[in-house]
N, C-alpha and C positions, 0 to 999 in steps of 0.2 A: 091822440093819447100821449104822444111825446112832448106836444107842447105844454099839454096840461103837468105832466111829471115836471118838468122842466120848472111851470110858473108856480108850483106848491113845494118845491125844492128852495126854489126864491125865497121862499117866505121863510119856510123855519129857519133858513139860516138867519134871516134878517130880524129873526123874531129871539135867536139864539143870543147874537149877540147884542141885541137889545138887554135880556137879561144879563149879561157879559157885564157891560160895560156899564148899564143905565139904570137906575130905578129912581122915581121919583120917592119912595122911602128911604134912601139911605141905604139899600142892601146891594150888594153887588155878590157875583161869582167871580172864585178865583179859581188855586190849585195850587198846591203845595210845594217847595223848589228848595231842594237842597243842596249847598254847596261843599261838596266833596273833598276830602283829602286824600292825594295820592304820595302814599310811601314809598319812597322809591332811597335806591343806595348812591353815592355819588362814584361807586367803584365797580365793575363790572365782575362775575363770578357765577357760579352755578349755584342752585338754590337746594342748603343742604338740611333745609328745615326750617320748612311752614308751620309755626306756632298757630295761626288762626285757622278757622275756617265761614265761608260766608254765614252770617247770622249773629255771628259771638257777641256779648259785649266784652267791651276789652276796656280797662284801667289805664289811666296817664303812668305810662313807665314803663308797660306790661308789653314785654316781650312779642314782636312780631313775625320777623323772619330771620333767620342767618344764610349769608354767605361763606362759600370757599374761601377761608382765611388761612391758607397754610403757608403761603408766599410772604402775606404780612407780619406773620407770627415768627419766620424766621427774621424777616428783613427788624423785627422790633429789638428781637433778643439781640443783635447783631448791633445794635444803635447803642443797645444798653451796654455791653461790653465796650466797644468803642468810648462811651463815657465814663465807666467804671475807670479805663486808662489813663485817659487823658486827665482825669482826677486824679489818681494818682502819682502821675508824674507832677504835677501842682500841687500835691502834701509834700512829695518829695524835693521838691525845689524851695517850699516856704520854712522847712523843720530842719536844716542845716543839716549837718553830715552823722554819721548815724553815731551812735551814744561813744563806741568802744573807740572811734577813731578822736573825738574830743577828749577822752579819758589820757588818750596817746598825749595830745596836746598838752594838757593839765599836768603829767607827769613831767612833760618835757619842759616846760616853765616852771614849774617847780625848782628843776633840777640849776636852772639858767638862774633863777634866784638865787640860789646856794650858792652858787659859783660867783655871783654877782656879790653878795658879802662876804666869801674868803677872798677875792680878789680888793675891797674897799680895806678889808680888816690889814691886809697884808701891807696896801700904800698907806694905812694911816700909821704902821708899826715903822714904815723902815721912812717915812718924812719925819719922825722923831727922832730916828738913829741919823739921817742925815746930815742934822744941825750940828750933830755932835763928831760927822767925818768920820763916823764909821763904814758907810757905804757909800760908791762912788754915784756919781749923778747919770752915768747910765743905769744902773740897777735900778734906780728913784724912774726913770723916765720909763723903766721897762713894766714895772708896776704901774704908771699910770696908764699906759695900754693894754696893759690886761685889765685893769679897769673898767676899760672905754672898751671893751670889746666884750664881755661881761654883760655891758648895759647895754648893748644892741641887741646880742642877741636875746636879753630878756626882752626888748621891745618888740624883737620879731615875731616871738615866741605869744607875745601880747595879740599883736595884731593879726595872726594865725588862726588864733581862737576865737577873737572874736568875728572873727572872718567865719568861721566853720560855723557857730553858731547863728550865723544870718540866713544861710540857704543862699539859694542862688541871687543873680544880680536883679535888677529892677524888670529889666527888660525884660530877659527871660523869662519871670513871673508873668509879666502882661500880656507873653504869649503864651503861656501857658493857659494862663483864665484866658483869653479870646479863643484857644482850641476847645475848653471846655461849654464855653458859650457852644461854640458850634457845634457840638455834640449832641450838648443840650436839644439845640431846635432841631438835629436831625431825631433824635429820639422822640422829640415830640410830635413828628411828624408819621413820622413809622406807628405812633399809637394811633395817631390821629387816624391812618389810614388802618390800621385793624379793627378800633371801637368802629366805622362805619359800615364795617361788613355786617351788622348787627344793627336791625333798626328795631325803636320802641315805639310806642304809641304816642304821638304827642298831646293827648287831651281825651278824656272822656269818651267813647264813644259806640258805634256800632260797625262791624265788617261788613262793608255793603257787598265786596266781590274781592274775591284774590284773582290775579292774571297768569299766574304761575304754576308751573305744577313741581313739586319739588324732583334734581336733579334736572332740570333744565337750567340753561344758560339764558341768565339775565346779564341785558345790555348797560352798561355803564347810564344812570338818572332814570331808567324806568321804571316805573311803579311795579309794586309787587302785587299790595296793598293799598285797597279804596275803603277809607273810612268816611266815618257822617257822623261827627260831633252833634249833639243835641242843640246847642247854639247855633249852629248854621243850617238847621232847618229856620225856613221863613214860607210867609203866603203873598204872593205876588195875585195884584188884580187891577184894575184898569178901572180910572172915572172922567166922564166926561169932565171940559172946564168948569163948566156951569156949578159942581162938586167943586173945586177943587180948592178954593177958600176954606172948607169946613174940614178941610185933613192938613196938622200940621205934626210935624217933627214930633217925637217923644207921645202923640198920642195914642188913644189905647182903641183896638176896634175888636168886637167878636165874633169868633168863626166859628163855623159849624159845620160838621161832614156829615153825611148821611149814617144813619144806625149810633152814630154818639149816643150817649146819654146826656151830657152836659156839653155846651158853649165854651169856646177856648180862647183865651183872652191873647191879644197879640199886641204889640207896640210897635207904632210905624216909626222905623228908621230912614228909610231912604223917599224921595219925592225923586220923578223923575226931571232932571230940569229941561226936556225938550219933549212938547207935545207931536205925538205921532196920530197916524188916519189909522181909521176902522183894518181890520185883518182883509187881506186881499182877497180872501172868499166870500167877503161881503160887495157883489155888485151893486147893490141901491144906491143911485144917486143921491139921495138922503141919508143916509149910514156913512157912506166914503168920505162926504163933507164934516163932519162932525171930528172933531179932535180928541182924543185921550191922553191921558198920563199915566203911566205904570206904577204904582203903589208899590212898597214890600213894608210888611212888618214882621218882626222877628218872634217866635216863641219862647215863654221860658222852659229850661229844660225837663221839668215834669211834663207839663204839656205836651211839648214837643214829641216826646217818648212814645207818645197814642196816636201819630201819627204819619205817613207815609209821602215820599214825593212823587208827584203826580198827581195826588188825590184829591181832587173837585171837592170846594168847598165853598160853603156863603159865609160871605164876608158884609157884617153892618157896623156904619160906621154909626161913632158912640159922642 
């Protein structure tokens, strides 16, 4: 009785994937495979709210989970202030000395100018009286330095202001913008690290399973969230060589799952480019010698939608 169990075992498998892999029509079985997207945070934290749950559909953009972001929200504000400074100290080095202390300046040249044409007006009155030996040639030499002293200090008084109105020197400008640079990229960094405690959907899709339950501690890159965009459902199936001329790139084959009502159109992208042996639960010496190639073709996303991974399906090529 055992051997006979044993040799009718034999068979349906060898008859199984006969259907599998072979039909002299064109039809094969396959089953449906889809590749998964796991949401995972690149920062470690407790999970303070699961947006989804298994089943949703969920929108490109649409909110997934958040993490404990209270460490990063101070360390952001703290980046932010640090640049706010450091900016500031760089208006204040480029916008020269503040309005009242110029004003100071402008009065004080002013004043070095007055003084500058009573002292001209005075040498030009008494080199007239000179010629005529009214006043001695020291009194003449003494007006020429009050003169010359006159005209320095307006010069100083020049180069003062215009000095005040420059702001600080070159250099110190260029450290200035190089602090602010770096302020910059730590602020950017401190956001970078709080926007990540917050993941979004990145594409169209379905929640296959959450691994989390909220207020537990998630490990820095593990997923939270397992989605299944519509696009990466595909039907994976197997044809012998003999086949395998008549499937090429970009062509179209249709599948069918049991209870459909309609045939679902699929487009093979991938050809496998190493032929492998029959499944190792196939003992026949005739089955194990035979070669296959794995097939995938991808569904479009309506399509896609009516369908499951896992799901046993016939697959003929068109």
């Amino acid at each position: 009785m055992k051997t006979f169990l044993n040799a009718l075992l034999a068979v349906l498998l060898t008859a199984l994937f006969a259907g599998c892999s072979k039909n002299s029509t064109g039809s094969f079985q396959g089953y449906i495979e889809g590749e998964y997207v796991y949401v995972a945070a690149p920062l470690a934290g407790a999970l303070t709210h699961l947006a989804v749950a298994r089943g949703d559909a969920v929108k490109a953009g649409q909110l997934l989970f958040e993490l404990e972001r209270q460490s990063e929200a101070a360390a952001l504000a703290q980046a932010e202030k640090n640049l706010a400074q450091a900016q500031a100290q760089l208006d204040d080095l480029t916008k020269g000395r503040r309005p009242t202390e110029i004003a100071s300046l402008e009065a004080q040249l002013s004043q070095a100018e007055a003084n500058l044409k009573l002292s001209a007006d005075e040498l030009a009155r008494r080199e007239r009286l000179g010629g005529d030996d009214v006043i001695s040639k020291e009194e003449l030499d003494q007006s020429h330095a009050q003169k010359d002293a006159s005209q320095a200090q307006v010069n100083q008084l020049t180069a003062d202001l215009a000095t005040a109105k420059l702001g600080g020197r070159d250099d110190a400008i260029r450290a200035a913008q190089a602090a602010v640079e770096s302020q910059q990229a730590a602020r950017d960094k401190a956001k970078w690290a709080f926007d990540q405690k917050q993941q979004f959907a990145p594409a169209n899709g379905q929640v296959h399973d959450t691994l989390y339950r909220q207020g537990e501690f998630v490990a820095a890159g593990n997923p939270v969230v397992v989605l299944l965009p519509p696009e990466n459902l595909k039907v994976r199936f197997f044809v012998p060589q003999e086949k395998l001329a008549s499937v090429k790139i970009g062509g179209s084959v249709s599948v069918s799952a049991d209870g459909a009502g309609k045939n679902y159109s699929a487009m093979v992208n991938y050809i496998s480019t190493q032929a492998e042996y029959t499944p190792p639960v196939i003992y026949s010496r005739e089955t194990r010698a035979e070669l296959v190639f794995m097939i995938e073709a991808k569904f479009s996303p309506a399509d896609a939608a009516a369908l499951r991974p896992g799901q046993p399906v016939d697959v003929e090529l068109r």
